[in-house]
N, C-alpha and C positions, 0 to 999 in steps of 0.2 A: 847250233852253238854260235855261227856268226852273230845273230842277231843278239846274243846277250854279251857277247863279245863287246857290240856298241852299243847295247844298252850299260853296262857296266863302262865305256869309257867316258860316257859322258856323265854320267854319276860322278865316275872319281876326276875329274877334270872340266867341270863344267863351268868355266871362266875359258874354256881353249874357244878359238874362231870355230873350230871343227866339228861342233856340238850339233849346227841343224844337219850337218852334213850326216854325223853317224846316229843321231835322230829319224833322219831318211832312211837309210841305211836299213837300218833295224825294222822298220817296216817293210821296206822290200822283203828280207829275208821272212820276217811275220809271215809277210802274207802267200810268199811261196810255201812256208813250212802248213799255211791252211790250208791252202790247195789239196797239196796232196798228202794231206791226215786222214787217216781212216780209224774209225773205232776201236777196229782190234791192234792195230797197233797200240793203244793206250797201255795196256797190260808189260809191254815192253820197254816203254821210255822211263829210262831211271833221272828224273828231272835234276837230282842233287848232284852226280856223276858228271854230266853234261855240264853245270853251273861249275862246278869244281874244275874242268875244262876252260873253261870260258876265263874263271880266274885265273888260272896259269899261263893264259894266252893273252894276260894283258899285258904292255908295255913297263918296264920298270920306273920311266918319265915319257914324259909328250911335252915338247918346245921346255925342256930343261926340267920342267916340274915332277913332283912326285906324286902318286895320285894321293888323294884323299881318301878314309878308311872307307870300303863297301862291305853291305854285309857277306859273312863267311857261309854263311847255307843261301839258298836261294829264297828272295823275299817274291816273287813269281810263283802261282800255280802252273800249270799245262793250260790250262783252261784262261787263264788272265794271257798266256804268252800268245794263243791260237783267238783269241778275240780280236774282234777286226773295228 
């Protein structure tokens, strides 16, 4: 969820300084969440649930601003997020 937390903040705010910051960011978390992926987990991660997360857990402004609209379903596969 971290990771689309800041993939999602720099979408909605990407004029902020903060943008390579949670660009890195988001990779880190990527590529921990690759690590330790296994197959059968797949059957169990409800991708939309978790995006729906993610949107609730953004900020309502960053440095005064509001964000800009992101999409409301997740425009990510599993597969696009666990790609390295």
């Amino acid at each position: 969820m971290q990771a689309l937390i800041h993939i999602l903040k720099a979408e909605a705010w990407p004029s902020s300084r903060d943008v390579p910051h949670w660009q890195a960011e988001a990779r880190v978390f990527r590529g921990n969440a690759t690590s330790r992926f296994t197959p059968a987990m797949r059957q169990k991660i409800d991708l939309e649930r978790i995006y729906r997360r993610a949107l609730r857990g953004l900020p309502d402004t960053i440095d005064g601003q509001p964000p800009l609209p992101v999409p409301s379903t997740c425009p990510l596969t599993l597969d696009e997020l666990l790609a390295e």
